[in-house]
N, CA, C and O of each residue as an XYZ file, in Angstrom:
360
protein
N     168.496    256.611    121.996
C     168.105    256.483    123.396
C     166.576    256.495    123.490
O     165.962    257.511    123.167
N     165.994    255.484    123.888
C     164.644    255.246    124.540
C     164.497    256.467    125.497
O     165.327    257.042    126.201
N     163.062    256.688    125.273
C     162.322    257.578    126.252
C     161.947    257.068    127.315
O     162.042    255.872    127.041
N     161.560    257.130    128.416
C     161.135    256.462    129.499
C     159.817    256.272    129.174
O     159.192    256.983    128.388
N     159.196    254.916    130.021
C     157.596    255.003    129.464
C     157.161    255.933    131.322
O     157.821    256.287    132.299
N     155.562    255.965    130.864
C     154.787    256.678    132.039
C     154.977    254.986    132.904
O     155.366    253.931    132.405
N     154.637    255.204    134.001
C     154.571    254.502    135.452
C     153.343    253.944    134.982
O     153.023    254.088    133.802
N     152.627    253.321    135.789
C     151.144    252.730    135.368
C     150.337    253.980    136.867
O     149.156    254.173    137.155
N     151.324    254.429    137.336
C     150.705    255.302    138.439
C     150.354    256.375    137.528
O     149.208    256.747    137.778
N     150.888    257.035    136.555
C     151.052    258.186    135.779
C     150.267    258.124    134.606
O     149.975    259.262    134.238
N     149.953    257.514    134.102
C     149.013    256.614    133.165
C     147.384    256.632    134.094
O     146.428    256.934    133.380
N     147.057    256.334    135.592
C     146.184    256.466    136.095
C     145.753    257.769    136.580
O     144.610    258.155    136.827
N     146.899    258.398    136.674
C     146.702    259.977    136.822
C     146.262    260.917    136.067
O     145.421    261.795    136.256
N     147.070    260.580    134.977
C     146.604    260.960    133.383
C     145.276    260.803    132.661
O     144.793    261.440    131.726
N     144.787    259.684    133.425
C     143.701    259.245    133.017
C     142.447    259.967    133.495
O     141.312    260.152    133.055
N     142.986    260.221    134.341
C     141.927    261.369    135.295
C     141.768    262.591    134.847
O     140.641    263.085    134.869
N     142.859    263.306    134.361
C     143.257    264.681    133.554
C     142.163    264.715    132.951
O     141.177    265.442    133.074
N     142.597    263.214    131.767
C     141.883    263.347    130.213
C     139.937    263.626    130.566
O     139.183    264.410    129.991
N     139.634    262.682    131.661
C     138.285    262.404    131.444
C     138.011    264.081    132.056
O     137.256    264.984    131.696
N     138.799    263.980    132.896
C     137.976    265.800    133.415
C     137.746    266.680    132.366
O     136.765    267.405    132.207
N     138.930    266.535    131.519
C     139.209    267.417    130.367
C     137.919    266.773    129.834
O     137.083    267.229    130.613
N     137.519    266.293    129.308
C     136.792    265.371    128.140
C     135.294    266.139    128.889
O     134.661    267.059    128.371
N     135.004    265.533    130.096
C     134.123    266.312    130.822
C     133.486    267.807    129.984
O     132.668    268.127    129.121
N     134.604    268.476    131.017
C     134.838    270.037    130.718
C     134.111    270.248    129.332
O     132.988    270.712    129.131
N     135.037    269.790    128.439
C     134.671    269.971    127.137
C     133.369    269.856    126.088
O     132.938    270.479    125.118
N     132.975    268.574    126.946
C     131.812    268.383    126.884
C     130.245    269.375    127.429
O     129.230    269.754    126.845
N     130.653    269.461    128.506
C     129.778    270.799    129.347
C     130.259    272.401    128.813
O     129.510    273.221    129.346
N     130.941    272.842    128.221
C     131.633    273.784    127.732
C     130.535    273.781    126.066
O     129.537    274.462    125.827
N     131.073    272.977    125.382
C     130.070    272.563    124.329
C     128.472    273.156    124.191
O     127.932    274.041    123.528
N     128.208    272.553    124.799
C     126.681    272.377    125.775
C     126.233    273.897    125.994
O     125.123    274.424    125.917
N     127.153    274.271    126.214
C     126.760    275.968    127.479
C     127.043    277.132    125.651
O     126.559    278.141    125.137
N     127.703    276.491    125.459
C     128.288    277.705    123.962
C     127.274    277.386    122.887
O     127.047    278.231    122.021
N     126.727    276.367    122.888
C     125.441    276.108    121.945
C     124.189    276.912    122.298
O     123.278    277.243    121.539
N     124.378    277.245    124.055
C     123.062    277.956    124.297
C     123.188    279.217    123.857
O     122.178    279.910    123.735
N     124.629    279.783    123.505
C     124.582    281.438    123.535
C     125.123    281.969    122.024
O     125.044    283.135    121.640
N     125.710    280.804    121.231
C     125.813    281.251    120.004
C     125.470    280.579    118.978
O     125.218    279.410    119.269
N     125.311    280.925    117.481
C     124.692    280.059    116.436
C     125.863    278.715    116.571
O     127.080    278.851    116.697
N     125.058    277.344    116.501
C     125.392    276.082    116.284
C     126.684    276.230    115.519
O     127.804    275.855    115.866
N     126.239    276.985    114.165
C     127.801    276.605    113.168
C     128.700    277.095    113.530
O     129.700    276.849    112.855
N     128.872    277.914    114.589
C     130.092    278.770    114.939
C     130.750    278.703    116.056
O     131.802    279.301    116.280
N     130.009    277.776    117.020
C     130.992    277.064    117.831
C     130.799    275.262    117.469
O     131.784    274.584    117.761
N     130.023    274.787    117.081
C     129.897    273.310    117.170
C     131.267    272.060    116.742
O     131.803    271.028    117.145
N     131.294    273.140    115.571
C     132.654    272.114    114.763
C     133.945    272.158    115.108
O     134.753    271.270    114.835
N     134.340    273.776    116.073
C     135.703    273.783    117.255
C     135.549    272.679    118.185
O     136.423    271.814    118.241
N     134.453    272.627    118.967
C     134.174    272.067    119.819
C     133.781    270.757    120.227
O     133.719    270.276    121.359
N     133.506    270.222    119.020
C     133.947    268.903    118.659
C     135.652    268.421    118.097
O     136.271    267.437    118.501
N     135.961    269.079    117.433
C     137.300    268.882    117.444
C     138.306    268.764    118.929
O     139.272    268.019    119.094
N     137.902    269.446    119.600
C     138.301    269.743    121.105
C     137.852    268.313    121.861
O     138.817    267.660    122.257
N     136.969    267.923    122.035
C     136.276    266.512    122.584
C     136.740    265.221    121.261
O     137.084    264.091    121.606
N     136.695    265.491    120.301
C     137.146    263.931    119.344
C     138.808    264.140    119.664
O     139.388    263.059    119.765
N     139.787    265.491    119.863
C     141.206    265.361    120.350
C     141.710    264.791    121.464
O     142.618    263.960    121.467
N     141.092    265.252    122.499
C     140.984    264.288    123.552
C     140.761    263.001    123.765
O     141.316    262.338    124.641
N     139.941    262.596    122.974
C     139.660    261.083    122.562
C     140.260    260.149    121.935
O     140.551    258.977    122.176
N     140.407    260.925    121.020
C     141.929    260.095    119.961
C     143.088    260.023    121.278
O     143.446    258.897    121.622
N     143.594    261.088    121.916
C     144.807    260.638    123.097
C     143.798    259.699    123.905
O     143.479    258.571    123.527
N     143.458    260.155    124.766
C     142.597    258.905    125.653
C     142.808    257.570    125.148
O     143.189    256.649    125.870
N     142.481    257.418    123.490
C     142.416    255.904    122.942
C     143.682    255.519    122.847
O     143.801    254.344    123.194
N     145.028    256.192    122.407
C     146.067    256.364    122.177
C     146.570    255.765    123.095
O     147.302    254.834    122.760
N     146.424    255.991    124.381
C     147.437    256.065    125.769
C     146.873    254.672    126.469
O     147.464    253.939    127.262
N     145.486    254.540    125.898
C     144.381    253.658    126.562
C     145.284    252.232    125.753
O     145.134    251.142    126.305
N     145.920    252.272    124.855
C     147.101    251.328    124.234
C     147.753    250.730    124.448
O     147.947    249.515    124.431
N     148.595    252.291    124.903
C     150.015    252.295    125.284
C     150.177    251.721    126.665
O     151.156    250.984    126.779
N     149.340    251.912    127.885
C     149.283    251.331    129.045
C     149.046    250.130    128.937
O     149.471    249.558    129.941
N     148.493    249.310    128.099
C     148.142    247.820    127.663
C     149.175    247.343    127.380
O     149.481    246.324    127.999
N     150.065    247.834    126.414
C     151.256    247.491    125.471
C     152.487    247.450    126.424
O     153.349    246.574    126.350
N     152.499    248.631    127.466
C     153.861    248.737    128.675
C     153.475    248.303    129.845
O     154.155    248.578    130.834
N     152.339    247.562    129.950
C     152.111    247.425    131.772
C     151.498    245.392    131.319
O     150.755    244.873    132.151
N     151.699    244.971    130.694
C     151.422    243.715    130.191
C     151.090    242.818    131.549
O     150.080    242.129    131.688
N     151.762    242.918    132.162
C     152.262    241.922    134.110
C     151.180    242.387    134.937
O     150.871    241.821    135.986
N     150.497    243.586    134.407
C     149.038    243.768    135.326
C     148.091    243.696    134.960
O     147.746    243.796    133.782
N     147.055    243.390    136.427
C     145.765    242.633    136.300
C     144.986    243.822    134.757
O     145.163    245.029    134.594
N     144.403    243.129    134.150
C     143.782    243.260    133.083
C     142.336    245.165    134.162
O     142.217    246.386    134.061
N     141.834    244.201    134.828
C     140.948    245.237    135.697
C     141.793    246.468    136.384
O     141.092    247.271    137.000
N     142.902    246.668    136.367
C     143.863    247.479    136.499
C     144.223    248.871    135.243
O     144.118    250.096    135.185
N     144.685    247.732    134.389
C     145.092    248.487    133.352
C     144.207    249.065    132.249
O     144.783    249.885    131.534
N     143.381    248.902    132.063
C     141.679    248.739    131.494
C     141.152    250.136    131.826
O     140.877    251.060    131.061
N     141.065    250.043    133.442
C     140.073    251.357    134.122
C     141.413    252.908    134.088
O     141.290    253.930    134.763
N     142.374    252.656    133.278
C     143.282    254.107    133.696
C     142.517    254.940    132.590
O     141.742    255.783    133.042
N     142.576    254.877    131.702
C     141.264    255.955    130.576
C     139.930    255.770    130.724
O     139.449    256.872    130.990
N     139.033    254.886    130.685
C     137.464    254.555    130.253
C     137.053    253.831    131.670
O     135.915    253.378    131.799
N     138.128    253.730    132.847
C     137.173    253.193    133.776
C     137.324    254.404    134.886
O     137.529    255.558    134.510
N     137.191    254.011    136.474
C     137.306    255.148    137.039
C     138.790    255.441    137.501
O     138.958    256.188    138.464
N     139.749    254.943    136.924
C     140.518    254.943    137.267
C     141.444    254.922    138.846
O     142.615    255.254    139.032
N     140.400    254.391    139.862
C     140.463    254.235    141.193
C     141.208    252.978    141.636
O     141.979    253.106    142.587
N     141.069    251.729    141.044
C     141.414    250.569    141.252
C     142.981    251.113    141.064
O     143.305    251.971    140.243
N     143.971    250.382    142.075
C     145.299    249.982    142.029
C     145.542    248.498    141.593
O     144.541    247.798    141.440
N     146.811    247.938    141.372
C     146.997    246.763    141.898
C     146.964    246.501    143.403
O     146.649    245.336    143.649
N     147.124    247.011    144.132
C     146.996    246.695    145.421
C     145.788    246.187    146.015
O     145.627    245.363    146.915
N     144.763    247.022    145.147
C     143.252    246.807    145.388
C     142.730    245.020    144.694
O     141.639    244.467    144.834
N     143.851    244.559    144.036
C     143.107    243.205    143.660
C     143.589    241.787    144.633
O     143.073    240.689    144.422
């Protein structure tokens, strides 16, 4: 039995998660470099931001691969764009 895929609504939602997350992580990074030695948070904390990324790229795929019938400027912006555009919007 097949899994269901995400919606392309859920995929744009998701997409929003990741970048906040990615965000976060990024500014989190940033703030823990000011208060402890480099080697002892740097290399968690990149792992934390390149994990996120690898899914982001992952999903950034998979929405290409299951949503084929939509506008390209649609399916494109659910990870790496702002993820605001609908189809409705084209």
């Amino acid at each position: 039995m097949t899994k269901p895929q995400f919606t392309l609504e859920q995929h744009q939602e998701t997409g929003k998660v990741l970048k906040a997350m990615h965000d976060q992580a990024v500014h989190l990074s940033v703030d823990l470099s000011h208060h402890y030695p480099v080697a002892e948070v740097e290399k968690p904390a990149h792992r934390l931001i390149d994990a996120i990324d690898a899914l982001r790229c992952r999903l950034d795929t998979l929405v290409c691969q299951e949503h084929p019938d939509k506008p390209n400027s649609v399916v494109l912006g659910c990870y790496y764009g702002g993820g605001q555009e609908s189809e409705d919007d084209r």
